[in-house]
Steps between C-alpha positions, in 0.01 A plus 500: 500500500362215307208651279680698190873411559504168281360720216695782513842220449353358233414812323860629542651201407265480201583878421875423451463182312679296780432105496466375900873343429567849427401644800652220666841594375484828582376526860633132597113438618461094381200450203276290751555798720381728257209343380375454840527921557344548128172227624460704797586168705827663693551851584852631457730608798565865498894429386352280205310769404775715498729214299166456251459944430917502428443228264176658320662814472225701690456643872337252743218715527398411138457148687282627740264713308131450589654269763230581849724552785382351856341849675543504851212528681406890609499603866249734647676794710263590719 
């Protein structure tokens, strides 16, 4: 969940013109906090995520575009 997710918050945030402080404000996510989901250094929990798309304005699945899932491996049936 790592690779694109850092990007895609910093390109909405970006989008809208929104400091980190901003941000902050809005979803009640600290700065430090932030900046370590924007570097890619800390993944958000799936209720931050949902506290950082209300702020932004945009569906969580904006977030999460180009975002490679885990696939479960595929049984054989035999």
């Amino acid at each position: 969940m790592k690779d694109n997710l850092h990007t895609q918050l910093q390109l909405a945030r970006k989008e809208r013109n929104m400091s980190l402080e901003d941000l902050s404000l809005k979803s009640r996510v600290g700065v430090a906090r932030l900046q370590a989901y924007e570097s890619g250094q800390d993944v958000p929990s799936a209720q931050t995520l949902l506290k950082l798309s209300n702020a932004l304005e945009i569906p969580v699945f904006n977030l999460l575009d180009g975002v490679e899932m885990e696939e479960k491996p595929k049984t054989e049936s035999v």
